[in-house]
C-alpha positions as CSV (number, residue, x, y, z in Angstrom):
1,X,0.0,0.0,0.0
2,X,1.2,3.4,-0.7
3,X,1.8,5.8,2.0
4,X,-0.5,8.6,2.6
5,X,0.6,12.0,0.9
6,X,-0.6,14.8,2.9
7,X,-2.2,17.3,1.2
8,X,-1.4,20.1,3.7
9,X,1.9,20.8,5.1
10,X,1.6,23.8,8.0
11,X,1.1,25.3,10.6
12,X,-2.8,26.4,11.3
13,X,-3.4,29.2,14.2
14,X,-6.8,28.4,15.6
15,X,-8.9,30.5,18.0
16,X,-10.1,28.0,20.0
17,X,-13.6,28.7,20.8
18,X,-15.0,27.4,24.8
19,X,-16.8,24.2,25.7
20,X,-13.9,22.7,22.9
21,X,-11.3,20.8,24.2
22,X,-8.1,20.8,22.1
23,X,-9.0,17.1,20.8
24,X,-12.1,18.7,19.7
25,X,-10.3,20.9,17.5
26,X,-8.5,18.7,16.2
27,X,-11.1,15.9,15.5
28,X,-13.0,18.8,13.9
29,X,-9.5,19.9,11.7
30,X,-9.6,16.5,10.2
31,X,-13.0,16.0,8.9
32,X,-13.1,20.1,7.0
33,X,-9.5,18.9,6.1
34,X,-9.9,15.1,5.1
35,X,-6.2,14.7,6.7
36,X,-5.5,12.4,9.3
37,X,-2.1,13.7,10.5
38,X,-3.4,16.9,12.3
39,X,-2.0,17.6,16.1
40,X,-1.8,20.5,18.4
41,X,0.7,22.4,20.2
42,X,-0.5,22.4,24.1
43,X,-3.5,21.9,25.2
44,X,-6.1,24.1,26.5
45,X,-8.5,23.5,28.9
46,X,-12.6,23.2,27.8
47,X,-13.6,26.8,29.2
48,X,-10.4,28.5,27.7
49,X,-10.5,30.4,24.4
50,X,-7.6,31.5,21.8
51,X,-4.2,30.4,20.1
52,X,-3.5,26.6,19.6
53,X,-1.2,26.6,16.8
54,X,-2.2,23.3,14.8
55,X,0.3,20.9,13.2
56,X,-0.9,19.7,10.2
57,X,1.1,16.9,7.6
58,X,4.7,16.8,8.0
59,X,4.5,19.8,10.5
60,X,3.2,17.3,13.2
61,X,6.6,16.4,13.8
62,X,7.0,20.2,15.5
63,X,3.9,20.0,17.4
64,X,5.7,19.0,20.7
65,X,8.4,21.6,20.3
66,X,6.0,24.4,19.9
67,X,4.0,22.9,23.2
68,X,7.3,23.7,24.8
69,X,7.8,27.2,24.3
70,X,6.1,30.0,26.5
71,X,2.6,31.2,26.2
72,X,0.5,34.1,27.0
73,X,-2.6,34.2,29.2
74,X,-5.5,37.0,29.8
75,X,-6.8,35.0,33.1
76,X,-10.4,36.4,34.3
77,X,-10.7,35.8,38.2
78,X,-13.1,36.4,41.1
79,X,-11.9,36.7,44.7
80,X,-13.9,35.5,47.9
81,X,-14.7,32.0,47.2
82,X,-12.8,28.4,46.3
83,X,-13.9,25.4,43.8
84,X,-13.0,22.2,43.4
85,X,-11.5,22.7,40.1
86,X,-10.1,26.3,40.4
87,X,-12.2,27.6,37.8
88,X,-15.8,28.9,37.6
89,X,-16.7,25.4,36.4
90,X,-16.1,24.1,39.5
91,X,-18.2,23.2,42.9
92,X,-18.0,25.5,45.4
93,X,-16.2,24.5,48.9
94,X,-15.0,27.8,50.5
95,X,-15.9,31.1,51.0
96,X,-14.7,34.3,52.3
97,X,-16.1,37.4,53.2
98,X,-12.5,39.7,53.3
99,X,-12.0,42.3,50.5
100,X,-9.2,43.1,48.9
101,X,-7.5,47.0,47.7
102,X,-6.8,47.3,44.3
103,X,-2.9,48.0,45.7
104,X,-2.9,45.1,48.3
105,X,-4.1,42.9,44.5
106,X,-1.2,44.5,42.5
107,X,1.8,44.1,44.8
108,X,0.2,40.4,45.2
109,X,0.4,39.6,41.3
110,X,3.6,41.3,41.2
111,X,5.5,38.6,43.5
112,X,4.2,36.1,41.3
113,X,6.8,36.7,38.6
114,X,9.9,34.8,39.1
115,X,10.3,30.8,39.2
116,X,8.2,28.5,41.0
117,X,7.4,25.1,42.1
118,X,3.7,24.6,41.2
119,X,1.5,21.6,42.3
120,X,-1.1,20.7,39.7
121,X,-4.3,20.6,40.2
122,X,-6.4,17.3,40.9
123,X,-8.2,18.5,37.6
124,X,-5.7,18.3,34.7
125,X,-4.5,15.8,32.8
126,X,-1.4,14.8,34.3
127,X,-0.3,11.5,35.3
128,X,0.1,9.7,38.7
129,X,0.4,6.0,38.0
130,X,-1.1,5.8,34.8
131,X,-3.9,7.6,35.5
132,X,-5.0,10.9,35.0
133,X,-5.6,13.3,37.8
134,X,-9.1,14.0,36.6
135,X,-10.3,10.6,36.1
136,X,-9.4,10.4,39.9
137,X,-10.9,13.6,40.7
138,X,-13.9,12.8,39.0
139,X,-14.4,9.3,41.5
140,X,-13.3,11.8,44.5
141,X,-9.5,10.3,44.8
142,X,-7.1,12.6,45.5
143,X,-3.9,11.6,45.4
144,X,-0.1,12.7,46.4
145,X,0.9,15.0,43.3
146,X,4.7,16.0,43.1
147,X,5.5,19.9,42.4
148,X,6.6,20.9,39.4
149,X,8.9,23.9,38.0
150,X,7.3,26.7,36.3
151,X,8.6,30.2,35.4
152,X,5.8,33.1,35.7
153,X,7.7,35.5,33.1
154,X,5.2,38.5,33.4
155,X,2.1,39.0,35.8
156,X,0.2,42.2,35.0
157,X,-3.0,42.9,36.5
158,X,-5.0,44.4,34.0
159,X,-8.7,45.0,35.7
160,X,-9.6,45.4,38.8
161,X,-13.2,46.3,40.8
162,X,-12.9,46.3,44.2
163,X,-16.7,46.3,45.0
164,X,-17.7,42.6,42.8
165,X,-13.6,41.7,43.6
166,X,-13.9,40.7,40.2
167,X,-10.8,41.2,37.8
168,X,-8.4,40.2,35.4
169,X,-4.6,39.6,34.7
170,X,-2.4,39.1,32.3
171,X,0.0,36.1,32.4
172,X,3.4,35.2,30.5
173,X,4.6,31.8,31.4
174,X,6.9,28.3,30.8
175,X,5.3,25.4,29.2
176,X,3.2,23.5,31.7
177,X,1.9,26.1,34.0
178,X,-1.8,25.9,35.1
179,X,-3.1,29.5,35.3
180,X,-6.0,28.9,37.4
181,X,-3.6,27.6,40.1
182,X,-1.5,30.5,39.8
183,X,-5.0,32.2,40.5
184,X,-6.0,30.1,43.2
185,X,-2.4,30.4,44.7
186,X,-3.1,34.2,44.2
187,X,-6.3,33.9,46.5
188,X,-4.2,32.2,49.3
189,X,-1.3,34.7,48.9
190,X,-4.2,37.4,50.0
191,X,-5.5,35.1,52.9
192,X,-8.5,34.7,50.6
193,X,-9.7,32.7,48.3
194,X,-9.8,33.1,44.2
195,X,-11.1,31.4,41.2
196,X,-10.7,31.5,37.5
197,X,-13.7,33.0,35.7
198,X,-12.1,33.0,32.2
199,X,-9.0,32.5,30.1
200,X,-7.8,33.2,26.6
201,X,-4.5,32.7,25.4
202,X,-3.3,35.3,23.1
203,X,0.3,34.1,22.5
204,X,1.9,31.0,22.2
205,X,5.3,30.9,21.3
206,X,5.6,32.9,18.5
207,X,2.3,32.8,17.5
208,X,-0.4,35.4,18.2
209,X,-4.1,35.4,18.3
210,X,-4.3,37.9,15.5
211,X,-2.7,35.6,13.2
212,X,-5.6,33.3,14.8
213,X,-8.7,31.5,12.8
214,X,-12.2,30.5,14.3
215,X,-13.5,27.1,12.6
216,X,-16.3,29.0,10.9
217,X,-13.1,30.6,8.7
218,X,-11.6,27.7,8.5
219,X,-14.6,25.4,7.2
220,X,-15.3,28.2,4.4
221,X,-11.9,28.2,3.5
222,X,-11.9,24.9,3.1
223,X,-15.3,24.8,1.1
224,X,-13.3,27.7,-1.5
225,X,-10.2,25.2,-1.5
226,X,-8.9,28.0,0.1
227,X,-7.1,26.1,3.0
228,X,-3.4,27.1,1.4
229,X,-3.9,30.7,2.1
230,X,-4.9,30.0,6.0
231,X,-1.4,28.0,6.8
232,X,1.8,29.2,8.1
233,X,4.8,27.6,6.9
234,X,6.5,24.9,9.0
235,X,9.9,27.0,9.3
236,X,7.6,29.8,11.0
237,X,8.2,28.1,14.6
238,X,11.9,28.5,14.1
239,X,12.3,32.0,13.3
240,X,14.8,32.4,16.2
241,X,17.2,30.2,14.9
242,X,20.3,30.8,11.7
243,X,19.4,29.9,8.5
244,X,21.5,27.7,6.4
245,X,21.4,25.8,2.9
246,X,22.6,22.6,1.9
247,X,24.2,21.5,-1.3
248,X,22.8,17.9,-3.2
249,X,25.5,16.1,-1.8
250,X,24.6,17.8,2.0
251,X,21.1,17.3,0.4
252,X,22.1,13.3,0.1
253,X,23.8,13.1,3.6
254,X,20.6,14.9,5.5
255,X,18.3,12.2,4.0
256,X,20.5,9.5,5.4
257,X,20.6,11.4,9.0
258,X,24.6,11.9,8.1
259,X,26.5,14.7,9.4
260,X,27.2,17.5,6.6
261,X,31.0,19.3,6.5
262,X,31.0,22.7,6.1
263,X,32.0,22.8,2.6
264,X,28.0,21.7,1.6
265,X,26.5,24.3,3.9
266,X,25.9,28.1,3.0
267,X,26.4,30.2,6.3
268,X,26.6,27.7,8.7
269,X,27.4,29.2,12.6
270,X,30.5,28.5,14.2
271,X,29.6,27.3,17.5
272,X,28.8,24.3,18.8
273,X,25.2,23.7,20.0
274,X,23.4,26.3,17.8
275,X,20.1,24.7,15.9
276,X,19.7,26.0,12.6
277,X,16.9,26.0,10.0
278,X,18.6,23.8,6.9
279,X,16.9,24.8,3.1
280,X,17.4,22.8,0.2
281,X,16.6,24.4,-3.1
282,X,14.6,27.2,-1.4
283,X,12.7,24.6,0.7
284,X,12.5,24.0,4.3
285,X,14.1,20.7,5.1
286,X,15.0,20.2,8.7
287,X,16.5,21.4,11.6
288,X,20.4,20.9,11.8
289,X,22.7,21.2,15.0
290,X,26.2,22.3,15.1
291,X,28.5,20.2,16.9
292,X,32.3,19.2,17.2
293,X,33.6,16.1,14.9
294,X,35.6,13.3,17.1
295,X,38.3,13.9,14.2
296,X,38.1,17.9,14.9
297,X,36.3,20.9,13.6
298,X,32.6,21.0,13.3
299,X,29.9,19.9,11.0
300,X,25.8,20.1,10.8
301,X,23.9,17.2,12.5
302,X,20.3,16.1,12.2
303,X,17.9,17.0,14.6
304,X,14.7,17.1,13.5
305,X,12.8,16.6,10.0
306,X,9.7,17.7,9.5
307,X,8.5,16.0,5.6
């Protein structure tokens, strides 16, 4: 049997719209784009809206890569009571009748920035023994979850009413950080309680939400064979890396996972460790590392393809 050509190769920026999980997205990506070999680059949770950058073809390969970079958050938040979850979503189980100053809030979410150990949540898909944390929650198991490191980059807060001690801030942080425990740890930091009433994400590694697509666009594109003019190109996730060509006989060597000498490479960096976008004939091949021979000197390495 021959193996499935993709028909798209890219990168699609969705605006995830609530009540979707990320799988939805996707599940919904392959039926408007008859293309199995669709994934996502970090998940988002049901009630959150905004950027998840969506690997589609050969550009799956990145998907994990752009889940690791660092992401943008507008977080919605209400002080003065606790759920189970975190979020709005959840069941209440504590309340509080202090209020909070607008000044006592913002010298709060500024001691936020800076790295962290952060405990997930019972509610999130992480693993304990196989099983996720919400499949336990769910049965009322809670279980011994180990702390993880985060780094809260920015904490803004961006709205504020101290009557409903209702808000909202802005968050810039490392891969794996919950926002709505950084909002309930918030709550605790102010010896109340807080919860997390809303959430978009409008960055995600170097995507933005304005370069962003509902699945309304995306389905009309896709009924005006239009899709082409809706995807980024693979490379677009490594625009902070050196660019460098190959020759046909670095071409030959890449597709055998060989190292290349620098002879066959146009402009390649001269110091070990750097990752570098690697073009063949104009095209976006794969990524390449720089690294010392055994013998001496240094030559380009394969890292990643993405075809």
């Amino acid at each position: 049997m021959a193996k499935h050509e993709s028909r798209y190769n890219g990168v699609l920026i969705v605006n995830k719209p609530q009540d979707f999980t990320s799988f939805d997205v996707v599940a919904k990506l392959r039926g408007i784009l008859h293309e199995r070999r669709i994934g996502h680059g970090g998940t988002l949770d049901p009630m959150a809206t905004g950027v998840l950058p969506v690997f589609v073809g050969g550009a799956t390969k990145a998907a994990d890569m752009a889940a690791a970079q660092a992401k943008e958050y507008i977080a919605g938040f209400a002080l003065g009571y606790a759920t189970d979850t975190q979020d709005s979503t959840g069941t209440e189980i504590a309340r509080s009748d202090k209020t909070v100053t607008r000044q006592q809030l913002e010298q709060a979410v500024a001691a936020m920035q800076g790295e962290q150990q952060q405990m997930p949540p019972m509610y999130s898909a992480v693993k304990v023994n196989g099983q996720r944390l919400y499949d336990l929650a769910r049965k009322g198991v809670e279980v011994e979850r180990k702390a993880r490191p985060i780094t809260v980059h920015a904490a803004e807060l961006l709205e504020f009413d101290e009557v409903s001690q209702c808000g909202s801030i802005r968050f810039y942080c490392s891969k794996g950080t919950y926002v709505r425990t950084l909002v309930h740890d918030l709550g605790e930091a102010l010896e109340t309680y807080a919860v997390m009433t809303a959430l978009q994400r409008t960055v995600s590694g170097r995507y933005t939400l304005e370069q962003s697509h509902t699945l309304e666009q995306i389905q009309a594109a896709a009924e005006a064979d239009d899709i082409e003019s809706l995807l980024l190109d693979t490379d677009s996730l490594f625009q902070m890396y050196p660019a460098v060509t190959i020759d046909d006989y670095g071409y030959q060597r890449a597709q055998n996972g060989a190292f290349i000498t620098p002879e066959h490479v146009t402009d390649m960096p001269q110091e070990a460790g750097t990752l570098c976008r690697v073009y063949y004939r104009g095209a976006f091949w794969m990524l390449g590392r720089v690294d010392s021979l055994d013998r001496g000197g240094l030559a380009l390495f394969y890292e990643k393809r993405f075809r």
